[in-house]
N, C-alpha and C positions, 0 to 999 in steps of 0.2 A: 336244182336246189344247191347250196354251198354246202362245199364239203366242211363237215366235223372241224374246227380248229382241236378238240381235242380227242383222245382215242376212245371208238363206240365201245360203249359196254356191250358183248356179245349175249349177254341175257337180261338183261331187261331193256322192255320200252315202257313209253308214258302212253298213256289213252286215255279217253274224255266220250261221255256218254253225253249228248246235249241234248234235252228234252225241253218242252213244254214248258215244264214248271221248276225243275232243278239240273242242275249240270256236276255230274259226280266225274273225277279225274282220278286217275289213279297207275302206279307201276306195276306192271307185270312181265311176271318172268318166262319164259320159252313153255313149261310145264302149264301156262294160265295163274298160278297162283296172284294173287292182288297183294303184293309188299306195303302200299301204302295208297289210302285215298283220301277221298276230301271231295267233301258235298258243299254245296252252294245253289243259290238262285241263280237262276239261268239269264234271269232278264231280260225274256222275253219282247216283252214291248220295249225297251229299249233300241237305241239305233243300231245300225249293222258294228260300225265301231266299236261300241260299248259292250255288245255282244261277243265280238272277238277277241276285244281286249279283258273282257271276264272271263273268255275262257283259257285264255293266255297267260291271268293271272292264276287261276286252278291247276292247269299243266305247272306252272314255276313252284307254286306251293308243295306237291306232292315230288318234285323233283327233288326239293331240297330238303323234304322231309327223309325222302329214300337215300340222300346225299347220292344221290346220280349225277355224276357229270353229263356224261352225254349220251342219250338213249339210243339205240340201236334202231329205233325209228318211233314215228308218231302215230297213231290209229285213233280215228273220232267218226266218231255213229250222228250222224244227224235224223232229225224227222224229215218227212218233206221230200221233195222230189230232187234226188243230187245224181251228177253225171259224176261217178265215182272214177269215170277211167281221167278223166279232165282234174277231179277233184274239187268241184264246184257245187254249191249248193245252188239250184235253181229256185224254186219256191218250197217255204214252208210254214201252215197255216198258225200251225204256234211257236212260228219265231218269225212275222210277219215283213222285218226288215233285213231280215237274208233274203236277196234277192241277186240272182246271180252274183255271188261272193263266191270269189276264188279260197275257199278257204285252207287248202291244203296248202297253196302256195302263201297264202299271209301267215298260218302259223309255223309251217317249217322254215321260211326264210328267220323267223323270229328265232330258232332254237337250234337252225343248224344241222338240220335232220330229216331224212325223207318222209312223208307223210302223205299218210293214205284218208280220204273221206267217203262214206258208203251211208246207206240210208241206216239206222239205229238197229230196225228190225233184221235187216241182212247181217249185220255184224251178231243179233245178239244168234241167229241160226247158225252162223258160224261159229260160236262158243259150243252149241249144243249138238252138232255134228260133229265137233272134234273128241268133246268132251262130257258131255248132258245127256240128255234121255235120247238123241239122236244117233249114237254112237254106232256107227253098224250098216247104218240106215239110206237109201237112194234116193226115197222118193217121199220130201218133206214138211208139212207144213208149221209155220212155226206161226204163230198169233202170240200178239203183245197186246195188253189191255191195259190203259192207264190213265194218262191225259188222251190223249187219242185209243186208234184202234190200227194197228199194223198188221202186215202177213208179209211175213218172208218163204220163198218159194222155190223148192230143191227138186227137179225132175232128172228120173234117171243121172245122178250124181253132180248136176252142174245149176246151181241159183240162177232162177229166172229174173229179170229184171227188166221187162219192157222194151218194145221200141223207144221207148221215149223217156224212159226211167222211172215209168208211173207204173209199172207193176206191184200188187199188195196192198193198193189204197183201199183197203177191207174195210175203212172209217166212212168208206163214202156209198157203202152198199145201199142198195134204194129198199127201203121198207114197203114204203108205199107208196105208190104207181098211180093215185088217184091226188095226191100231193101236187100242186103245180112247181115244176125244174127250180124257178126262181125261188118257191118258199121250202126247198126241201131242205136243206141246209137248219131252215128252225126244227122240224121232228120227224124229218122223213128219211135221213140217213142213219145208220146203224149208233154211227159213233153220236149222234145226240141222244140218242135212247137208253144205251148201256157201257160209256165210258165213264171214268173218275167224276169227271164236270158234269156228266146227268145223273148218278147218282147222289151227289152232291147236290144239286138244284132239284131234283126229286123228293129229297130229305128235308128241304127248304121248305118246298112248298107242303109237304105234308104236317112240319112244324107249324108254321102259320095256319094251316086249316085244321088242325087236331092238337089241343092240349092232353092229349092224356098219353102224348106220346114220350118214352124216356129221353128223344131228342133234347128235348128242351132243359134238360139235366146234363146231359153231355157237354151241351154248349153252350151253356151257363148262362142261357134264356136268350142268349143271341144268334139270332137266323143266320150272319153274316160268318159267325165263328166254326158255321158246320161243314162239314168235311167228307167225304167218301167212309174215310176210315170209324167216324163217329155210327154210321149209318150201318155199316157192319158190326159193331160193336153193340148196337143197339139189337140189333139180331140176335144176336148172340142168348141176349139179357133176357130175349121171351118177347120184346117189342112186334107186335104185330103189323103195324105202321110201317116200322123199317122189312122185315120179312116178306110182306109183301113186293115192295119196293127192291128185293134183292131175286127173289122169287123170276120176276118179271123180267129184270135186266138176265139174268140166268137162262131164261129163258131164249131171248133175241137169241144173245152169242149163241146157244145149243143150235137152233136153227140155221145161224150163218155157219158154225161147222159143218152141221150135215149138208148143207147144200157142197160149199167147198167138196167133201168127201165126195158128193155123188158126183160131182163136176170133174173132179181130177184123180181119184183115185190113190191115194199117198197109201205108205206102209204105216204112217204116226203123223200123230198130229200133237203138236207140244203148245199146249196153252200158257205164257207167261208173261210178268209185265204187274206193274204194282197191283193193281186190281185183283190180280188171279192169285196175289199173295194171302187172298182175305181165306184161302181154305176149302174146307167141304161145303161151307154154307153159298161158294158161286159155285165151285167147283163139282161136287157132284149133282146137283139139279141142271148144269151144264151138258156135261156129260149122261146125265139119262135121255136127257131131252135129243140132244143130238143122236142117238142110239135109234132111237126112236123114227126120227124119219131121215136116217139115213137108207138107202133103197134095199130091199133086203141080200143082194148079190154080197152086198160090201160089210153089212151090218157086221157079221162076226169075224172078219178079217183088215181091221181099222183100228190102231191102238190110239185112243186118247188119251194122252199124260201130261203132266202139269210138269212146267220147267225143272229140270234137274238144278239149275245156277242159282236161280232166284232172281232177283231184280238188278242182279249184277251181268246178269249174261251178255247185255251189251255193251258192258265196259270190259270184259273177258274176251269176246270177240276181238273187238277195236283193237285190245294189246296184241291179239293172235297175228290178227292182219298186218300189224306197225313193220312184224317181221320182213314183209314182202310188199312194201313199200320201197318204188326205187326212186329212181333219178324225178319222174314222174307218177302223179297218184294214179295208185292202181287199187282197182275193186275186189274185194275179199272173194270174188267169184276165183281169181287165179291164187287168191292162198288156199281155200278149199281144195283145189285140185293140185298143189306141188310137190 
């Protein structure tokens, strides 16, 4: 990477959450604190360029905003399957045209600045083990729930991350076994049962097949205008339609915890990620459920807790890691441990 033409700020960096559906940038300082962000559409289906170049434009926005000269380093969370020591995003299902894109080297060549790239859910586990409900903690599991479904994965003090960089794909959990391979991807994996976009397309179709549901109020009689958040709201209001519909996806996740739990054994387990923002109404049917059939060994020695950061914990991470970004992108696995 080129070096700084001007002198690093030794406390802050720029970081960049890239998701699915929106891309939030933002400075942080040594302590985690967020100086300044800035949300935006991520533009997804757009090509690889456009995607970088948005998100190039986000970092320069919130730089100027912070009046940062020049960052102490760069940190960005992608989804998808990224070689973080390389700093490459390999594939990711909702940002279909990253495709091996070198991205830590196109945008620190841009700004000057070393830059690290790691899968979203790894960075936002590294905010909540420094910082979050993980504080303390060896043995981790961190689940993101939103556009997709993530798990970042801490054993005995050190994030696992795959032979192959596909560790955590908790989105691709198989429900049902009796599904054929090729049609699972429509309702047979976790993340189309109970992420943002199924709840969302859940609330659709239950609009369209029930009027007497409050949806149709929310979303001002149009199917197209409903949203996750509408569907929790509607919960809320006493709508049985949507309660249902939240009840059920509460349900999945509790189950793919306990299983997790009985399978690996973690000290905590930290549920976060826009989804898990909705409260008690996923959150604690989650958590019984999961209680419930996790194997009785573990039952009473398993904390489930809901992210300490909030929705930001992956862009908290990302600036944490910016730190320990060098010459070459390095994986928030050696800022964890420095």
């Amino acid at each position: 990477m080129p070096t700084p033409s001007a002198p690093a700020s030794p406390e802050l960096s720029l970081a960049a959450d890239l998701g699915g559906t929106s891309l939030v940038c933002g400075v942080v300082d040594a302590a985690g604190g967020v100086r300044a962000r800035a949300r935006r559409p991520s533009r997804a289906t757009s090509s690889a360029n456009a995607v970088v170049a948005n998100l190039i434009a986000g970092l320069q926005e919130v730089r100027s905003a912070a009046g940062l000269e020049s960052p102490v380093g760069i940190g960005i969370g992608c989804p998808g399957i990224v070689y973080a020591d390389r700093g490459i995003v390999h594939r990711a299902a909702n940002l279909p045209a990253l495709r091996d894109v070198p991205l830590a080297a196109l945008v620190g060549e841009h700004f000057g600045a070393p830059t690290c790239v790691a899968h979203d859910v790894d960075m936002a586990l590294l905010a909540e083990q420094r910082l979050g409900a993980g504080r303390g903690q060896r043995n981790i599991l961190c689940i993101t729930v939103g556009t997709g479904i993530g798990l970042g994965l801490m054993i005995d003090g050190r994030p696992v991350t795959g032979a192959n960089a596909g560790a955590g794909n908790l989105g691709h959990l198989v429900l049902d076994a009796d599904t054929p391979p090729d049609e699972c991807s429509g309702r047979g994996y976790l993340e189309s049962r109970a992420s943002g976009p199924a709840v969302r397309d859940a609330g659709t179709e239950a609009l369209r097949a029930d009027d007497s549901t409050c949806l149709r109020d929310l979303c001002g009689g149009d199917p197209e205008r409903l949203d996750a958040a509408m569907v929790f709201a509607a919960a809320r209001r006493g709508d049985e339609v949507s309660a249902r519909i939240i009840a059920r996806v509460a349900h999945l996740l509790g189950v793919a915890v306990a299983n997790l739990v009985n399978l690996l054994d973690p000290e905590i387990v930290i549920v976060g990620g826009g989804l898990a923002q909705a409260g008690p109404a996923l959150f604690g049917p989650l958590t019984r459920t999961a209680r419930d059939y996790v194997c009785d060994l573990l039952r009473d020695r398993v904390h489930i807790v809901p992210a300490q950061l909030g929705d930001e914990a992956g862009l908290i991470g990302a600036g944490l890691a910016a730190w320990h970004a060098g010459p070459q992108s390095t994986s928030p696995a050696s800022a964890t441990h420095s």
